[in-house]
TORPA-4810 file (N, C-alpha, C, O; in nm, 3 decimals):
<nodes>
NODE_1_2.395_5.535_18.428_2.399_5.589_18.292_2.278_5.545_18.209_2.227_5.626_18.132_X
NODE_2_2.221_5.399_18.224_2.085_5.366_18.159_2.007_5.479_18.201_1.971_5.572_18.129_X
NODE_3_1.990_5.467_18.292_1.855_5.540_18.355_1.821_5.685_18.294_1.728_5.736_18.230_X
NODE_4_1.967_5.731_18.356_1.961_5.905_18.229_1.951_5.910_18.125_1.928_6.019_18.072_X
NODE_5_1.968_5.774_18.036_1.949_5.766_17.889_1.777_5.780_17.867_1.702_5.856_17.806_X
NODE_6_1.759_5.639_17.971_1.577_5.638_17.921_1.516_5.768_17.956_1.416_5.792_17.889_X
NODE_7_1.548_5.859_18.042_1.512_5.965_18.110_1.473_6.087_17.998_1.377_6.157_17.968_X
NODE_8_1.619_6.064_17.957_1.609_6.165_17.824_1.516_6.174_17.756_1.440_6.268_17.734_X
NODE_9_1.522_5.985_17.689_1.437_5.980_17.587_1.299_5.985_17.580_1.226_6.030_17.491_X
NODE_10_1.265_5.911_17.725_1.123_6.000_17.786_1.074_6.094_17.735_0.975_6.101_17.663_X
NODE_11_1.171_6.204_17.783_1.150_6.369_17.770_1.137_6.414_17.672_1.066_6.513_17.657_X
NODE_12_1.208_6.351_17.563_1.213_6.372_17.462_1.091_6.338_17.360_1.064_6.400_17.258_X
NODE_13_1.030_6.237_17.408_0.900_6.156_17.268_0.831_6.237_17.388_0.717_6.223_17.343_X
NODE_14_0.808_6.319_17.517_0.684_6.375_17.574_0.712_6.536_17.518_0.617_6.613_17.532_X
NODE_15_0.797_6.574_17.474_0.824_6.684_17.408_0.751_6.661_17.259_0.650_6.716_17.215_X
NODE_16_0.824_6.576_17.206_0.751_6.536_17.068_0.628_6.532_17.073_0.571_6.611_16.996_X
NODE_17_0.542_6.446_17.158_0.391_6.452_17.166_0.333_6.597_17.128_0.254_6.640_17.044_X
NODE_18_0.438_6.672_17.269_0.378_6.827_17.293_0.329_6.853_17.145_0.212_6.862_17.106_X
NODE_19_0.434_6.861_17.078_0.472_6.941_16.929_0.343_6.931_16.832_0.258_7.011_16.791_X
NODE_20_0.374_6.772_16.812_0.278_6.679_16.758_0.132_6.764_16.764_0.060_6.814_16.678_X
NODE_21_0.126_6.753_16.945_-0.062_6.757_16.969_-0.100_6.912_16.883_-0.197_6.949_16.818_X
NODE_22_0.078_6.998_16.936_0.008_7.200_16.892_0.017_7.199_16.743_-0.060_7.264_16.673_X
NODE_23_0.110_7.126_16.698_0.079_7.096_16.530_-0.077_7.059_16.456_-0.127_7.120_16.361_X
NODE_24_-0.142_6.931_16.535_-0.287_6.938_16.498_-0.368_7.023_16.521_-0.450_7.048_16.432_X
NODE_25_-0.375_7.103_16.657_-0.441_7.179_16.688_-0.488_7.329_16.600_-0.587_7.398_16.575_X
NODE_26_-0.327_7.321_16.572_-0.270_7.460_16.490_-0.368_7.467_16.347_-0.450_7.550_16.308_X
NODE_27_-0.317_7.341_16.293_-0.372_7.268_16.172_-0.605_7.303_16.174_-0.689_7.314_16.084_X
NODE_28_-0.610_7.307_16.298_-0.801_7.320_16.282_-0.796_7.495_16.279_-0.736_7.568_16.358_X
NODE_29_-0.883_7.533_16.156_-0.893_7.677_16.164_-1.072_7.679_16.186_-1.138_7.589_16.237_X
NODE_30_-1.130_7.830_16.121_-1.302_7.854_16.158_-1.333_7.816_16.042_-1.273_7.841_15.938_X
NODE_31_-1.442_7.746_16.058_-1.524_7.698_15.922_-1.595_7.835_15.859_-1.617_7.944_15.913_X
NODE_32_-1.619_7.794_15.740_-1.666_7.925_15.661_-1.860_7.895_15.686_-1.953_7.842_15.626_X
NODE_33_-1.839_7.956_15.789_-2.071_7.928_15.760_-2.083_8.037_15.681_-2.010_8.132_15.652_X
NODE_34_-2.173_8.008_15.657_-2.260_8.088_15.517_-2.478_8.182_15.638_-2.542_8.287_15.653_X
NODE_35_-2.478_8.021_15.682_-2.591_8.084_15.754_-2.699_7.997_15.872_-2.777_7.909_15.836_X
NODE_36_-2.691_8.017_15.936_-2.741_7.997_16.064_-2.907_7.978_16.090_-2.971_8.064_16.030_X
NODE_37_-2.976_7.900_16.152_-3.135_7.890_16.171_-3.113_7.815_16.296_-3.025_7.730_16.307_X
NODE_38_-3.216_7.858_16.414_-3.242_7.801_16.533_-3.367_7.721_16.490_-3.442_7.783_16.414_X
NODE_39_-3.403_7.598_16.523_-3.515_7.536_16.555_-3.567_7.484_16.650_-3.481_7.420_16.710_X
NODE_40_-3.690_7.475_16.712_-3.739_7.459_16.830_-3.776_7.308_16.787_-3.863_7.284_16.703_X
NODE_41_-3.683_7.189_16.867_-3.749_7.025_16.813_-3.797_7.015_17.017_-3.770_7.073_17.123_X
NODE_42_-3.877_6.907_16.968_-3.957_6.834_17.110_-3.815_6.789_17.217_-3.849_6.717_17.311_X
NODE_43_-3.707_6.814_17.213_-3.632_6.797_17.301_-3.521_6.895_17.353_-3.431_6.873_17.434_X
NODE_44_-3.554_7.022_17.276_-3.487_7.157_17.318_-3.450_7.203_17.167_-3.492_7.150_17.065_X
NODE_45_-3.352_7.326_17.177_-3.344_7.379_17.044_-3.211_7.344_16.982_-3.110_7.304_17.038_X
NODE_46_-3.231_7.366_16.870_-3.097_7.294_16.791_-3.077_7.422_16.684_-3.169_7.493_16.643_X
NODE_47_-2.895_7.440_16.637_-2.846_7.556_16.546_-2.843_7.457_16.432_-2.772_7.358_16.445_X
NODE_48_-2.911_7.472_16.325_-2.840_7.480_16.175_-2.785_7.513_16.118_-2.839_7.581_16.031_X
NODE_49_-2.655_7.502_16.110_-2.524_7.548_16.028_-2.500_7.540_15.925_-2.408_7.459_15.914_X
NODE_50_-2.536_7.588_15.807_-2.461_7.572_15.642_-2.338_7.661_15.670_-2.314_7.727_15.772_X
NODE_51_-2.266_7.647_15.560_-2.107_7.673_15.521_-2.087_7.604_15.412_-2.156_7.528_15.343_X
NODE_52_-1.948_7.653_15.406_-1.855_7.594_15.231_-1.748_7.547_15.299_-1.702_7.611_15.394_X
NODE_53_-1.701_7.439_15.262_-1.537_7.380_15.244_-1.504_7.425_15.168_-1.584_7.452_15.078_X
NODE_54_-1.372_7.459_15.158_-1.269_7.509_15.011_-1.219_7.428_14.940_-1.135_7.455_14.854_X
NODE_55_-1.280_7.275_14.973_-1.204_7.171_14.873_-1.331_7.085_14.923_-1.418_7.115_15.004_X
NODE_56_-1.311_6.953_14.839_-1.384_6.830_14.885_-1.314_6.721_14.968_-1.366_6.610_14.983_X
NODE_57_-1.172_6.762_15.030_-1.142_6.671_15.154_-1.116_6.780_15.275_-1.014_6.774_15.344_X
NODE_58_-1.188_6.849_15.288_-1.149_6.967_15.430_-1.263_6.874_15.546_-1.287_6.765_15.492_X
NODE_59_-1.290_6.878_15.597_-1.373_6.852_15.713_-1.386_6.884_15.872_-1.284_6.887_15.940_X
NODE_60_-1.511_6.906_15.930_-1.561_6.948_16.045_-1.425_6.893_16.124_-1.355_6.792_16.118_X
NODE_61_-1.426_7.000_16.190_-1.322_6.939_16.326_-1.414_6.932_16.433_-1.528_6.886_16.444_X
NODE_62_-1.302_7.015_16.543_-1.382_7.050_16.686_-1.487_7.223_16.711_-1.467_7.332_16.657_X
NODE_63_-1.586_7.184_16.804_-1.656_7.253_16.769_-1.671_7.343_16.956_-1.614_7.272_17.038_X
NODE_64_-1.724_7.454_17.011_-1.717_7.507_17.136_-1.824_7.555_17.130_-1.888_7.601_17.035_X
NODE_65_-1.855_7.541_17.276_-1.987_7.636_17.252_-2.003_7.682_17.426_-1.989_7.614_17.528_X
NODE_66_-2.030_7.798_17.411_-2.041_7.891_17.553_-2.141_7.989_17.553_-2.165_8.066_17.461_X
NODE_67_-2.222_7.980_17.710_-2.353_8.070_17.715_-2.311_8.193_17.824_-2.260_8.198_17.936_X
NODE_68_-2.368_8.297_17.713_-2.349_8.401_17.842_-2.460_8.516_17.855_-2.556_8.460_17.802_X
NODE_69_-2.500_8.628_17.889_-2.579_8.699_17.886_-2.649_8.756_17.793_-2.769_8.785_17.799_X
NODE_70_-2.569_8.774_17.697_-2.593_8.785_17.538_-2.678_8.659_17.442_-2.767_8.664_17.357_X
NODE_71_-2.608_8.563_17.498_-2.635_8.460_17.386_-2.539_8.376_17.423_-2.469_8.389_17.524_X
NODE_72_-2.530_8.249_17.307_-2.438_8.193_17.275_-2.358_8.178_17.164_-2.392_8.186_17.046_X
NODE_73_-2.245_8.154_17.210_-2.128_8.175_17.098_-2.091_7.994_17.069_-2.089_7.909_17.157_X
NODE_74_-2.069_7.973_16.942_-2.048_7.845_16.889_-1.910_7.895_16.821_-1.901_7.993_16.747_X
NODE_75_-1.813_7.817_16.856_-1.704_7.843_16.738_-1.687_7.675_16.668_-1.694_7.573_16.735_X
NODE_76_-1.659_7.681_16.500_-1.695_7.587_16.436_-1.599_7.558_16.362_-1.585_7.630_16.263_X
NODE_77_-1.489_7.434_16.385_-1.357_7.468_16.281_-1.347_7.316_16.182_-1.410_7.211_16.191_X
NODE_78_-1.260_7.353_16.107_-1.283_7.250_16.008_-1.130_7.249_15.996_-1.053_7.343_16.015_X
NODE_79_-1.095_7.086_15.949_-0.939_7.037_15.934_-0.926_7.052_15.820_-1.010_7.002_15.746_X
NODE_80_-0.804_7.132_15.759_-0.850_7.141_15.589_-0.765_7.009_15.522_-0.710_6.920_15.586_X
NODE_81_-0.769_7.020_15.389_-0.678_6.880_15.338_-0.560_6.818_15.363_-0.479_6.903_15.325_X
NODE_82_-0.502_6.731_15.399_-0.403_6.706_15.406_-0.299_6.725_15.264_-0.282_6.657_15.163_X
NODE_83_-0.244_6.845_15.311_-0.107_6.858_15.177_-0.073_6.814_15.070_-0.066_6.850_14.952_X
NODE_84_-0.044_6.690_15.162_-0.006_6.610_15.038_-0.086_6.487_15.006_-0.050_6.372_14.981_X
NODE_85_-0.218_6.549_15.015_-0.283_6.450_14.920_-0.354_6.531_14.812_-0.390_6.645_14.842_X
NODE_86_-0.375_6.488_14.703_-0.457_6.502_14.559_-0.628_6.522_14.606_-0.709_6.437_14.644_X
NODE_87_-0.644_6.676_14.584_-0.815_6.680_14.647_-0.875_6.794_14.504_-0.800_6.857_14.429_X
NODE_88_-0.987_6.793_14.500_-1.050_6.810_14.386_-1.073_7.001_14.461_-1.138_7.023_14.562_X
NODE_89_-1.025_7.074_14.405_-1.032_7.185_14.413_-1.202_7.259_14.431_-1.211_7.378_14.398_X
NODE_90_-1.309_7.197_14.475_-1.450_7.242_14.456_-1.470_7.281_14.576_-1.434_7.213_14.672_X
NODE_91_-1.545_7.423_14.591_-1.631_7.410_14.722_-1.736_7.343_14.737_-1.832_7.367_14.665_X
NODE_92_-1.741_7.266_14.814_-1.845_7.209_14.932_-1.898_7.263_15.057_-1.860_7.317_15.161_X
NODE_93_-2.007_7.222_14.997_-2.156_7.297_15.080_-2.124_7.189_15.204_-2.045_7.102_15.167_X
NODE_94_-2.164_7.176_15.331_-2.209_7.098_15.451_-2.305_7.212_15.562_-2.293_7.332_15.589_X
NODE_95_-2.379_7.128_15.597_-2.478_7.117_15.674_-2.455_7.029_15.848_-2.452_6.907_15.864_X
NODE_96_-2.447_7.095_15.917_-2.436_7.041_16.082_-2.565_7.078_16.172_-2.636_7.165_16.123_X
NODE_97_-2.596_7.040_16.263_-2.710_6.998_16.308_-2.632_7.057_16.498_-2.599_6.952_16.555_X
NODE_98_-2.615_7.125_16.549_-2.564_7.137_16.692_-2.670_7.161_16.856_-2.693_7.274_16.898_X
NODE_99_-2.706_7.071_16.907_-2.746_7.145_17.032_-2.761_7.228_17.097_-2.665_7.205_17.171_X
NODE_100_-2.798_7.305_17.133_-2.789_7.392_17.237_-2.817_7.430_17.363_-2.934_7.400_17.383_X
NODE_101_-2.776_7.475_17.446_-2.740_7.444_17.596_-2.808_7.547_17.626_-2.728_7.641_17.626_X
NODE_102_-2.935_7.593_17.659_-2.975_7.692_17.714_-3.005_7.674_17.898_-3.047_7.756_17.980_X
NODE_103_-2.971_7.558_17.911_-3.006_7.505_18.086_-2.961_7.637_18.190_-3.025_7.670_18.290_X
NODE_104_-2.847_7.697_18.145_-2.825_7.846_18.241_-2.922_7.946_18.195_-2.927_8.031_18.284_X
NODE_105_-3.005_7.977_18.096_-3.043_8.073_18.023_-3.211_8.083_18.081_-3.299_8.001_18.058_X
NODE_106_-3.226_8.242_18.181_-3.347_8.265_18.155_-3.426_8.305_18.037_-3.370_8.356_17.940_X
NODE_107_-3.583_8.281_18.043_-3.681_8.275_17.939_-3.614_8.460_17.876_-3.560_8.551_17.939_X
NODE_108_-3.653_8.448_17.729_-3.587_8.592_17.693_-3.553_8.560_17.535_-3.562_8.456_17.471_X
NODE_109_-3.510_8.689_17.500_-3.417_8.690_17.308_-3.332_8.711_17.356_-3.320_8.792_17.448_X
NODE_110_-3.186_8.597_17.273_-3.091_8.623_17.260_-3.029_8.593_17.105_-3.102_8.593_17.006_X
NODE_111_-2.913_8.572_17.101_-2.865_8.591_16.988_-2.766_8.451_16.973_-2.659_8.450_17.034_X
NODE_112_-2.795_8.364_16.913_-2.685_8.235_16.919_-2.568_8.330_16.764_-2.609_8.391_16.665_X
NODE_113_-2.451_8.308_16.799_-2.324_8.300_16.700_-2.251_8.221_16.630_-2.143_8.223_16.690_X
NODE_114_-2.240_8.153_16.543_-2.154_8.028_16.491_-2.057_8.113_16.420_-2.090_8.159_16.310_X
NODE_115_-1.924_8.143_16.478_-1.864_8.173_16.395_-1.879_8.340_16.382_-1.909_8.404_16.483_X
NODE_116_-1.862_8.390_16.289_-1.950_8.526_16.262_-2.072_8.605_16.239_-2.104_8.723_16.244_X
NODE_117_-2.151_8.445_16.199_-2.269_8.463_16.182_-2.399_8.458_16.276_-2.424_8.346_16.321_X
NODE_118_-2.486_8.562_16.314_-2.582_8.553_16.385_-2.717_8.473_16.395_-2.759_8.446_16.282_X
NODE_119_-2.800_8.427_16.499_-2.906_8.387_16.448_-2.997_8.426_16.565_-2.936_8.457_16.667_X
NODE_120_-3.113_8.428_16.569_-3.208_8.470_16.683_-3.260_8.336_16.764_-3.290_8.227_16.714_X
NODE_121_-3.261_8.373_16.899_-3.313_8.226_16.967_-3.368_8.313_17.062_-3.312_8.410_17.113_X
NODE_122_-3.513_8.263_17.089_-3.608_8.320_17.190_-3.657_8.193_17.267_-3.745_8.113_17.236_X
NODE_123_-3.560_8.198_17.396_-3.622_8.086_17.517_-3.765_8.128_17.582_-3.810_8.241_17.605_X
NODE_124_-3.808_8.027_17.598_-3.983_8.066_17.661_-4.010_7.909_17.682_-3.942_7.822_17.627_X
NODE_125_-4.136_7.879_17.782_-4.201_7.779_17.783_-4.285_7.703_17.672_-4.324_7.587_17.657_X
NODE_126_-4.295_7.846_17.588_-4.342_7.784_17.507_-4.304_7.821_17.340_-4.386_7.875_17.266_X
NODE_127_-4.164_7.782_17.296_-4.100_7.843_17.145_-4.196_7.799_17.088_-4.289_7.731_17.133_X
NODE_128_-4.163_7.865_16.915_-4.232_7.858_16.802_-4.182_7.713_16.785_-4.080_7.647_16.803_X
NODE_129_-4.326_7.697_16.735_-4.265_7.567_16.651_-4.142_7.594_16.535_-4.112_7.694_16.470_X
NODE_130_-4.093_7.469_16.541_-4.004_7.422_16.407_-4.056_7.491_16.256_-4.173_7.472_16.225_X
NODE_131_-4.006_7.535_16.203_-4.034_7.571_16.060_-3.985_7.489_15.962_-3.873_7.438_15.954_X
NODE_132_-4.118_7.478_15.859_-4.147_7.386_15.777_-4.037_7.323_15.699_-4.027_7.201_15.688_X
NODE_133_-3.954_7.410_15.643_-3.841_7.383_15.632_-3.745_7.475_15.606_-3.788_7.585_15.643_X
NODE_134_-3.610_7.487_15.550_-3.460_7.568_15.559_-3.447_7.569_15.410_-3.514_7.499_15.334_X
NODE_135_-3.347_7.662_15.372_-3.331_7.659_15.222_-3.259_7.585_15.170_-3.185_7.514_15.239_X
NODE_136_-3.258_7.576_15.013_-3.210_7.480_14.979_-3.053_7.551_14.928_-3.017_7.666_14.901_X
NODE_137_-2.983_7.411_14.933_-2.810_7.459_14.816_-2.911_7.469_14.703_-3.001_7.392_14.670_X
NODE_138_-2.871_7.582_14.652_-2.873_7.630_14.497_-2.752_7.648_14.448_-2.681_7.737_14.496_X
NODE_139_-2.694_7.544_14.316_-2.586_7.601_14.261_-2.569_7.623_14.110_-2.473_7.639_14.036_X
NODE_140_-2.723_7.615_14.092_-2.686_7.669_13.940_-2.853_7.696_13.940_-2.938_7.657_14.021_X
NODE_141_-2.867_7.782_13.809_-3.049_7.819_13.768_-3.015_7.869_13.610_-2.926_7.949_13.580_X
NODE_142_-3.133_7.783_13.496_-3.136_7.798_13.422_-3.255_7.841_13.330_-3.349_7.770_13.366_X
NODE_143_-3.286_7.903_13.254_-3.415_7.901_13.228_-3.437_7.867_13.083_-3.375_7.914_12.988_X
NODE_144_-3.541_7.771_13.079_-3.578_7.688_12.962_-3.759_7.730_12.915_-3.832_7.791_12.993_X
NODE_145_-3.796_7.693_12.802_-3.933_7.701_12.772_-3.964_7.555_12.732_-3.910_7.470_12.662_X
NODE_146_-4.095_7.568_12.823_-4.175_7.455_12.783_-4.302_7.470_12.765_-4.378_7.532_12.840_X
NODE_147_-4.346_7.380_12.608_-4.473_7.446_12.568_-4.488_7.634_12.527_-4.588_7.707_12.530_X
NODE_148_-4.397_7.653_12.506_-4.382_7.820_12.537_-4.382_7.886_12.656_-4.379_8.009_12.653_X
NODE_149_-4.386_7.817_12.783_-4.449_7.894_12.901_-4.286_7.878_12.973_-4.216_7.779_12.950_X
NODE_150_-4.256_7.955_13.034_-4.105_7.988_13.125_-4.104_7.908_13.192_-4.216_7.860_13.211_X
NODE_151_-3.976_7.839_13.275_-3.960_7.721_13.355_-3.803_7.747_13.372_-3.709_7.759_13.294_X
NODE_152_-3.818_7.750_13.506_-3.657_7.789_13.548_-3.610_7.620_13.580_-3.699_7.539_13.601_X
NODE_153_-3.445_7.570_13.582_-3.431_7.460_13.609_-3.321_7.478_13.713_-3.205_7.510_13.686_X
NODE_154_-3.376_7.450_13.854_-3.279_7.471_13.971_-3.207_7.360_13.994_-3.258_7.248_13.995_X
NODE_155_-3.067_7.387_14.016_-2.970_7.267_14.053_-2.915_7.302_14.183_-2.880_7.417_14.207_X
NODE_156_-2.904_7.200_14.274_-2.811_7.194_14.349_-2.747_7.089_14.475_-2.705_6.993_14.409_X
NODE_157_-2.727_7.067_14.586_-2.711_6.977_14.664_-2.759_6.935_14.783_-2.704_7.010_14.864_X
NODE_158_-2.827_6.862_14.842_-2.889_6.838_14.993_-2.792_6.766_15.062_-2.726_6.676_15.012_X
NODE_159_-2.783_6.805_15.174_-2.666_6.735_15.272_-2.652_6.571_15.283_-2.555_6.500_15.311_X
NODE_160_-2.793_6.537_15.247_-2.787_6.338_15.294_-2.899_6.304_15.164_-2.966_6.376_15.090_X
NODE_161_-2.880_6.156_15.179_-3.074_6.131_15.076_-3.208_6.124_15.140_-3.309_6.076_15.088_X
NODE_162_-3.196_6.185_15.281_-3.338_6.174_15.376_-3.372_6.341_15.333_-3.487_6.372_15.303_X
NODE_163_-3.269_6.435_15.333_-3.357_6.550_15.295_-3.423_6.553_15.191_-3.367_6.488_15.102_X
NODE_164_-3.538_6.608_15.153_-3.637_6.631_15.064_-3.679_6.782_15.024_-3.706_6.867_15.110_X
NODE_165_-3.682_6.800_14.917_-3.708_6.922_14.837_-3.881_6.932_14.938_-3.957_6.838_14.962_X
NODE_166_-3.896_7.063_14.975_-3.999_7.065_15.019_-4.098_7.241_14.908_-4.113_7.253_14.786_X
NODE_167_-4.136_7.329_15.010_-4.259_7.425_14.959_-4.140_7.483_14.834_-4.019_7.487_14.857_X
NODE_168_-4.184_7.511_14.743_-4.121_7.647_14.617_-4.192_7.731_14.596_-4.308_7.691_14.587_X
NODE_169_-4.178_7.854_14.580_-4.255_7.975_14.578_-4.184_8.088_14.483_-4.088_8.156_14.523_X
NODE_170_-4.246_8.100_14.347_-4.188_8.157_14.282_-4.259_8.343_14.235_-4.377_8.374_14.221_X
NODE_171_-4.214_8.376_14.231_-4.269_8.553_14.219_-4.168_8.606_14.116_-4.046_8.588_14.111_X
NODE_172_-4.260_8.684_14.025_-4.207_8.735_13.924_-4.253_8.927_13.960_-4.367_8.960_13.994_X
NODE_173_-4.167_9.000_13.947_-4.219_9.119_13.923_-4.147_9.201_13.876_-4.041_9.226_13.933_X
NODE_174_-4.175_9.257_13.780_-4.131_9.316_13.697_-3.977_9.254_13.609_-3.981_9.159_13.531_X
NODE_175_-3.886_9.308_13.633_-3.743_9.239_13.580_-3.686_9.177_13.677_-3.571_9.142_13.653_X
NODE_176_-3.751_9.137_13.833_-3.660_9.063_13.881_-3.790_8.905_13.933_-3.909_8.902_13.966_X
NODE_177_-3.678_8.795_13.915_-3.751_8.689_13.966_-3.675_8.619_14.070_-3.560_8.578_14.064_X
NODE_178_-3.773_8.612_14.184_-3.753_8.613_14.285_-3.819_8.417_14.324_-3.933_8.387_14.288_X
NODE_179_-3.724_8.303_14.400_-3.785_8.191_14.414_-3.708_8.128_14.540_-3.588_8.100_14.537_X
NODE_180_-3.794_8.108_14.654_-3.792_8.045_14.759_-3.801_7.903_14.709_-3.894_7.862_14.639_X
NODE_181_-3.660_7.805_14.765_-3.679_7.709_14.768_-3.644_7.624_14.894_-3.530_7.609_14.937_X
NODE_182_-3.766_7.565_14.951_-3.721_7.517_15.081_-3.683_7.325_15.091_-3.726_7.227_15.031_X
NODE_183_-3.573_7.350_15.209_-3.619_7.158_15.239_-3.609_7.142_15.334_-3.547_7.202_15.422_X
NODE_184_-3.692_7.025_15.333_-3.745_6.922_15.447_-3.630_6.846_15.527_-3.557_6.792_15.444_X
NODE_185_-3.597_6.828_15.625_-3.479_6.735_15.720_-3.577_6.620_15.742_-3.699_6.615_15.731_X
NODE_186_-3.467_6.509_15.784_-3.568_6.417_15.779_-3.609_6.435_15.962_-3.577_6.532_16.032_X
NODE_187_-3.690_6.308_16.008_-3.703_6.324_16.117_-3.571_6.253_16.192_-3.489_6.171_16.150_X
NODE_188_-3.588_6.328_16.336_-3.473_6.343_16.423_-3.408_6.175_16.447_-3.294_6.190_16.492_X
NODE_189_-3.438_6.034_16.434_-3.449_5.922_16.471_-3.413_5.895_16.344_-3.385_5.777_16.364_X
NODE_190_-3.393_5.911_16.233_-3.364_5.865_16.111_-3.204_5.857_16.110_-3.133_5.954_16.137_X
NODE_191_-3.154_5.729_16.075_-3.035_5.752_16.051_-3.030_5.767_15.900_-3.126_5.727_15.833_X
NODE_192_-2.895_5.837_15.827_-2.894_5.847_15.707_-2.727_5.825_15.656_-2.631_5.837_15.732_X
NODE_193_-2.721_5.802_15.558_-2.569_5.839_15.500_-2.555_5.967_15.496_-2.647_6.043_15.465_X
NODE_194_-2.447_6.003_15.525_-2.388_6.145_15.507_-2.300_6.159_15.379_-2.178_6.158_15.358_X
NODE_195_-2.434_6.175_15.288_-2.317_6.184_15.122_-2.371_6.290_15.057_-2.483_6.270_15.010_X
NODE_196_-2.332_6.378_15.043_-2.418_6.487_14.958_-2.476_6.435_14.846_-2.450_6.324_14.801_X
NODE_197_-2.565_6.526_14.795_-2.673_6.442_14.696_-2.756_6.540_14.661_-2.840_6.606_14.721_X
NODE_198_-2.700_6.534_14.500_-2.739_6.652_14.396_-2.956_6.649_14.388_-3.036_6.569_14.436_X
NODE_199_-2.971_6.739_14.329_-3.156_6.726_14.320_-3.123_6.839_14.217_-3.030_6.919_14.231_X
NODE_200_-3.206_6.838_14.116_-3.248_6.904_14.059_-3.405_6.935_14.002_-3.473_6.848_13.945_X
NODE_201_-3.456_7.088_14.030_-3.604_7.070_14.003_-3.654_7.219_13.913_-3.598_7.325_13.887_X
NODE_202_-3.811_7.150_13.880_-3.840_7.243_13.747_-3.912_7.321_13.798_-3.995_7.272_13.875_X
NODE_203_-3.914_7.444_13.784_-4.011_7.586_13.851_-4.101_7.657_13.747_-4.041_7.750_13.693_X
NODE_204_-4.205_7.645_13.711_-4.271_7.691_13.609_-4.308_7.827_13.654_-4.344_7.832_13.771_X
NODE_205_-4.309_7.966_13.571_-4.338_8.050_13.623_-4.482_8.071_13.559_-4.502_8.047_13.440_X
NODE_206_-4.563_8.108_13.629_-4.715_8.151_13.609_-4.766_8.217_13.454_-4.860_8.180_13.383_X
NODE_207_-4.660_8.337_13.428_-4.709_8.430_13.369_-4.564_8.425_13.212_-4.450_8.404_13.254_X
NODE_208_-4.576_8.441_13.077_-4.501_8.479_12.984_-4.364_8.556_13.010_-4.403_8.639_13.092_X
NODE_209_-4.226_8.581_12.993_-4.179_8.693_13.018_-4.136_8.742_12.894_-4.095_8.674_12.801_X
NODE_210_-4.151_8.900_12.898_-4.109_8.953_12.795_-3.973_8.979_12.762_-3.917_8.996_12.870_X
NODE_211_-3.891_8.992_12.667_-3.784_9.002_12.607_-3.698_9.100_12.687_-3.724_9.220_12.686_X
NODE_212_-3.585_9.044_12.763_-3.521_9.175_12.835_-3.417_9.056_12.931_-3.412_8.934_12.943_X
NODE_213_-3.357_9.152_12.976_-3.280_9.080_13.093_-3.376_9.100_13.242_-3.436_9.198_13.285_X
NODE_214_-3.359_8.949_13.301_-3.388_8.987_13.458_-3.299_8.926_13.555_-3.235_8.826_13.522_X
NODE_215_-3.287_8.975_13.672_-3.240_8.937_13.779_-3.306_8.841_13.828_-3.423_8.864_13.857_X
NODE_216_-3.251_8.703_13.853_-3.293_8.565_13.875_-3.237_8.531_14.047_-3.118_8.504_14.068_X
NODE_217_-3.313_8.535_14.130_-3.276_8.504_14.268_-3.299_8.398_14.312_-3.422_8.393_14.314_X
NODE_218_-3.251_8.281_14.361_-3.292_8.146_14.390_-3.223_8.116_14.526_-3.122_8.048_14.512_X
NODE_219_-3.254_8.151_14.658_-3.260_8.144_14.803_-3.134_8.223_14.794_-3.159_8.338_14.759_X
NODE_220_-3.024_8.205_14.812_-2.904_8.290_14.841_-2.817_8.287_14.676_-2.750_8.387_14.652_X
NODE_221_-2.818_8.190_14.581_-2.808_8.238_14.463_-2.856_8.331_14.341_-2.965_8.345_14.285_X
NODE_222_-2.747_8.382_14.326_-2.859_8.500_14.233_-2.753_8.517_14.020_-2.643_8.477_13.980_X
NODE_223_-2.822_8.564_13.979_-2.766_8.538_13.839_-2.858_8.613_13.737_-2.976_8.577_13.739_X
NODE_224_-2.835_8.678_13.677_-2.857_8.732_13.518_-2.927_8.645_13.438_-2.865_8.540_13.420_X
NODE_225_-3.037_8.652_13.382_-3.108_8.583_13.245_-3.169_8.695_13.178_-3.229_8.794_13.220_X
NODE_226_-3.128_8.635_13.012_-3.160_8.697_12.908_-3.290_8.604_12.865_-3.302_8.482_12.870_X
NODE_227_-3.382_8.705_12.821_-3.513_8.654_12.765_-3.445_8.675_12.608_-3.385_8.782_12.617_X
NODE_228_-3.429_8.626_12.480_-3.454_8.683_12.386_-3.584_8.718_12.332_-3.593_8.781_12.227_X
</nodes>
């Protein structure tokens, strides 16, 4: 009669486990990427992943990745908050850094996937170099005068404190203003904290603008300004 007891109960906490493990599993859904960049570093190529969290306690889960004739497919999921805890309702930007496995893959274009989003990867002996740098979080743009002369004031977030605001490139034409803002990663051997970390910077535009509304574009943010 012991024996069938412990037997049970065995069965029972290896049932529970079961539950347990498809409950967490259940619990990881697809992260929201926003946008994708392949880079060619001195030790093979790597995906850059931006996305949004829907809160500020969701976080990266488990991540897959499979090569096939096409390309590769990355699927990218994130654990969202735990229920019942108190989390600050903001989206959050993150930034991931992933490998890629091209060791089956003859020289050629293919198409890497994270998620829904596409990106181009061209194997060869000899890829493009790395580009200078990726865009920046933009989450706000304001425009101020200084000295009388226009000056937009860009806000937003870099993934760690090793990234660095790098080239800005601003173009005005006609009613719409148009501003590339790029950044710098640090190098690959750098360790860093992983704390997001606001920057904010001043964009002077070249030329006066005249009185009107324009369309204000700042890398994937975009927004309305009134000149009076």
């Amino acid at each position: 009669m012991p024996h069938t007891y412990a037997r049970h109960s065995l069965i029972a906490l290896l049932a529970l486990g079961s539950l347990l493990l498809a409950a967490c599993t259940a619990a990881l859904q697809p992260a929201n990427v926003t946008s994708v960049t392949v880079e060619a570093r001195d030790d093979g190529y790597v995906a850059v992943i931006q996305g949004e969290h829907p809160d500020a306690c969701a976080q990266l889960g488990a991540s897959t990745q499979t090569a096939g004739e096409d390309g590769i497919q990355i699927a990218l999921l994130q654990a969202p908050a735990d229920p019942n805890t108190m989390c600050a309702q903001v989206i959050t930007p993150f930034t991931v850094e992933t490998p890629l496995d091209v060791s089956d893959l003859p020289d050629g274009a293919y198409t890497v996937t994270v998620n829904d989003v596409p990106a181009e990867l061209t194997v060869g002996a000899q890829p493009a170099a790395s580009p200078a740098g990726q865009p920046a979080w933009v989450t706000s743009v304001e425009l101020v005068q200084r000295d009388g002369a226009p000056v937009l004031i860009v806000s937003g977030d870099l993934p760690d404190p090793c990234h660095e605001i790098g080239a800005i490139t601003p173009r005005v034409e006609a009613d719409a203003i148009t501003v590339d803002v790029l950044v710098n990663p640090p190098a690959p051997d750098i360790l860093c904290a992983q704390v997001i970390t606001p920057y904010t910077v001043e964009v002077p535009l070249d030329e006066p603008l005249a009185p009107g509304q324009y369309a204000v574009t700042v890398n994937d943010y975009a927004t309305d300004i009134t000149v009076p």
